[in-house]
RODO-2510 file (C-alpha; in nm, 4 decimals, decimal comma):
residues 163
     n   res          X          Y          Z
     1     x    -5,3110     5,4097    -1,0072
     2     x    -5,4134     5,6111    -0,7267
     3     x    -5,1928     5,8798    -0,5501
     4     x    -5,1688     5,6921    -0,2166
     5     x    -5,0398     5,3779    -0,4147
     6     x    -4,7645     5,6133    -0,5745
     7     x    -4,6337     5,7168    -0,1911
     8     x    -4,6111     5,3813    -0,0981
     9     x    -4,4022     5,2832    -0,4131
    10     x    -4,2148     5,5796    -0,3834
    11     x    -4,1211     5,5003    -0,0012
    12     x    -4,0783     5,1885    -0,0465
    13     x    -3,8419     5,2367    -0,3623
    14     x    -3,6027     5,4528    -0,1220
    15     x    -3,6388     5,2357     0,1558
    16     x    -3,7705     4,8514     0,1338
    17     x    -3,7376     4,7521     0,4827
    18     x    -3,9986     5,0380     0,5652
    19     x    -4,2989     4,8365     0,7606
    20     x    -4,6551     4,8925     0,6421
    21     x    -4,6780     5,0401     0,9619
    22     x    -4,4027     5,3114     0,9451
    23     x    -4,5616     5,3629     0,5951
    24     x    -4,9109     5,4157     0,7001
    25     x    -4,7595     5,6772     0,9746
    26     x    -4,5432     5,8410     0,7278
    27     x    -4,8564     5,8883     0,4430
    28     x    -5,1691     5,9009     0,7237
    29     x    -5,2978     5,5984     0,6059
    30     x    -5,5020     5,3356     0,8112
    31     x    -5,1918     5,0215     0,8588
    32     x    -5,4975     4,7802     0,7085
    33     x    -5,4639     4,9935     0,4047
    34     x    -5,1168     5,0441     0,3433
    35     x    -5,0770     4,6576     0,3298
    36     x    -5,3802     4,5894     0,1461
    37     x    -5,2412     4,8204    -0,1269
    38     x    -4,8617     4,6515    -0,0907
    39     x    -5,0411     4,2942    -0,1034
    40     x    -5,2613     4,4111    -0,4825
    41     x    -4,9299     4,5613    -0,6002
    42     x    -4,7190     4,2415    -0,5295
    43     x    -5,0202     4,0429    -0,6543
    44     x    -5,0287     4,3019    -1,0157
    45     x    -4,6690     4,2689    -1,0284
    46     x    -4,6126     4,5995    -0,9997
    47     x    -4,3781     4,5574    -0,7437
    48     x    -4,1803     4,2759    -0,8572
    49     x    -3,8845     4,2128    -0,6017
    50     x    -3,7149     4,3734    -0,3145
    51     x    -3,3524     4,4561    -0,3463
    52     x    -3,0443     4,5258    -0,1488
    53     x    -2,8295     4,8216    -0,3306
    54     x    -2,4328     4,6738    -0,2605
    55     x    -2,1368     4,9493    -0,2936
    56     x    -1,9174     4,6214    -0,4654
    57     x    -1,6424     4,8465    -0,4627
    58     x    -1,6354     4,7884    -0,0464
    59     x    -1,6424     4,4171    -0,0909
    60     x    -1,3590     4,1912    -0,1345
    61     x    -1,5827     4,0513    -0,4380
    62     x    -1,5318     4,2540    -0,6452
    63     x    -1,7000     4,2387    -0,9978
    64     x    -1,6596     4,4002    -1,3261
    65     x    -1,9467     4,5524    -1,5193
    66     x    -1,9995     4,6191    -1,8605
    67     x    -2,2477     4,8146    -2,0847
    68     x    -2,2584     4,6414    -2,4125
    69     x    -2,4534     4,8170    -2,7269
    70     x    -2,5889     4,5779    -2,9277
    71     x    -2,7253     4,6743    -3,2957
    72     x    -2,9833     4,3856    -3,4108
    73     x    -3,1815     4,2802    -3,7019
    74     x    -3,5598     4,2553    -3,5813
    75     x    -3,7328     3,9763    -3,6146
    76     x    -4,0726     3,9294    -3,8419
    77     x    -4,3151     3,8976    -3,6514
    78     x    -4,1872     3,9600    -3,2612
    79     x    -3,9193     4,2796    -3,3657
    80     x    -3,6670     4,2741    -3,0974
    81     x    -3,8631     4,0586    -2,8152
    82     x    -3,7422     3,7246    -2,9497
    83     x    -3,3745     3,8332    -2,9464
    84     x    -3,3567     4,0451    -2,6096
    85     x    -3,5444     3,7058    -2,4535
    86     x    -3,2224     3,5236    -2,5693
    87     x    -2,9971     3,7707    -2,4463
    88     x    -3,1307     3,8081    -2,1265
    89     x    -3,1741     3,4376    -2,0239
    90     x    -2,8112     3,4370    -1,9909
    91     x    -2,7012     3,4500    -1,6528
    92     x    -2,3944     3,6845    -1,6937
    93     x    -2,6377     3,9407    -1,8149
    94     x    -2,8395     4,1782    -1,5640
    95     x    -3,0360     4,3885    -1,7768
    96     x    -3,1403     4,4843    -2,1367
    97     x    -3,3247     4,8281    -2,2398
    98     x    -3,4809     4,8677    -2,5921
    99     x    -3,3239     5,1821    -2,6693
   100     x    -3,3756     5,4735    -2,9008
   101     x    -3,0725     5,5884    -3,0923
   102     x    -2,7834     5,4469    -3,2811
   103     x    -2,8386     5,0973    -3,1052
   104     x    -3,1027     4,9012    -3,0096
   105     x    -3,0275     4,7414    -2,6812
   106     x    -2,8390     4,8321    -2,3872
   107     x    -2,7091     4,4738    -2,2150
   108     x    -2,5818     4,5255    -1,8891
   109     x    -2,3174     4,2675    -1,8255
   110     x    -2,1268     4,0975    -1,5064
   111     x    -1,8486     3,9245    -1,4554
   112     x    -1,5570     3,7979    -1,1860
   113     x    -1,2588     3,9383    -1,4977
   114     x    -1,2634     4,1516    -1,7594
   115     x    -1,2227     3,7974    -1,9713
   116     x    -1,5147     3,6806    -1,8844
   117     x    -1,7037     3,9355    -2,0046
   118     x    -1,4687     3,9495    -2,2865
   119     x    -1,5765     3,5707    -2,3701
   120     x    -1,9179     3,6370    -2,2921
   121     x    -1,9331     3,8794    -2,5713
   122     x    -1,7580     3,7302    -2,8200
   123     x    -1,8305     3,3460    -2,7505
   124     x    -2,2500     3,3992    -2,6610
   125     x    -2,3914     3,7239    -2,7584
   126     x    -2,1652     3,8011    -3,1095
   127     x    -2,2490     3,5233    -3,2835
   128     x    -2,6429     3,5475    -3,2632
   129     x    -2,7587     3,5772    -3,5747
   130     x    -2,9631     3,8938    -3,5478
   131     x    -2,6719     4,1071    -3,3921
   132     x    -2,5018     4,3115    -3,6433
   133     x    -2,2714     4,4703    -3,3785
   134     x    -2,1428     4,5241    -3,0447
   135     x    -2,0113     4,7826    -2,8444
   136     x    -1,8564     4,7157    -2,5018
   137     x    -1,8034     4,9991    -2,2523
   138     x    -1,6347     4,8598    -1,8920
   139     x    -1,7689     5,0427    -1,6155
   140     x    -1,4789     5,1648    -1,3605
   141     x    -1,6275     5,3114    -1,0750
   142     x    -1,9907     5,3929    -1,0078
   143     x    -2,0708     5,7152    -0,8281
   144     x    -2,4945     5,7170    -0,7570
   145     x    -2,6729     5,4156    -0,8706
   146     x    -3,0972     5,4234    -0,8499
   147     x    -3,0429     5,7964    -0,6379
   148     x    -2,8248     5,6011    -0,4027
   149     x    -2,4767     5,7622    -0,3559
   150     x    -2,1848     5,5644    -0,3089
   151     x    -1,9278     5,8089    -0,2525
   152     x    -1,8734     5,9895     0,0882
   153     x    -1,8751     6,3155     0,0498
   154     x    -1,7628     6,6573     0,2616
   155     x    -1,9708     6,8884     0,3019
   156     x    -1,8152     7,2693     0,1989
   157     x    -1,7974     7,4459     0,5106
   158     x    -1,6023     7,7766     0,3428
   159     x    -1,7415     8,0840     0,4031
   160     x    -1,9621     8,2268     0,0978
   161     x    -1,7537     8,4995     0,0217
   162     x    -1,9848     8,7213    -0,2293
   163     x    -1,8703     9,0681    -0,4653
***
């Protein structure tokens, strides 16, 4: 992939509202250009989907979030693509890594109660076959998500005060 291809993903990753136009400006690139290149990487599916980031925590709708590992038997044949296919057609769940380590997938999980995700792991994901175990960890307040933080933060405006 070509540098100029790289700025575009890269300004459109911290921004995806950004026109073509703004983009071209911002990377002095012909407009033609910077949406021929959006329109190939769309096409490639290297972009895949534009996204709003949501601070949850300033919603009334409210969810709880869960990071589940998950040790699994591979499968012959497929390894671990059959069973992360099963685990992530479930709506509940929001993404699954292939991880190095002492797990093999990382399920991200969502829910309106701590129960449901409670159920979801014991009732769907448990009793697959192939997993051997699970580890939940609740999330209970995120701080930067994808670069983005949440958090307002002060500034230090003290005086550096030096030996």
């Amino acid at each position: 992939m070509d540098g100029r291809k790289m700025q575009i993903l890269e300004l459109l990753k911290e921004d995806a509202r950004r026109s073509a136009d703004l983009i071209a400006t911002m990377i002095d690139a012909p407009a033609d250009e910077v949406k021929q290149a959006i329109a190939e990487m769309e096409q490639d599916h290297i972009i895949v989907k534009y996204a709003t980031v949501v601070n949850w925590s300033k919603v009334e709708d409210e969810k709880v979030t869960a990071l589940i590992e998950v040790q699994i038997t591979p499968e012959r044949g497929r390894g671990f693509e059959g069973i992360a296919e099963r685990i992530y057609l479930y709506p509940e769940v929001k993404s699954v890594y292939l991880m190095s380590g002492a797990y093999d997938l990382l399920v991200e999980v969502q829910g309106k109660t701590l129960k449901d995700v409670a159920s979801f792991v014991s009732n769907k994901l448990s009793p697959i076959d192939a997993v051997l175990s699970t580890k939940t960890f609740f999330i209970l307040k995120k701080y930067k998500q994808d670069g983005i933080i949440f958090e307002e933060h002060e500034d230090d405006h003290r005086l550096l005060v030096s030996p």
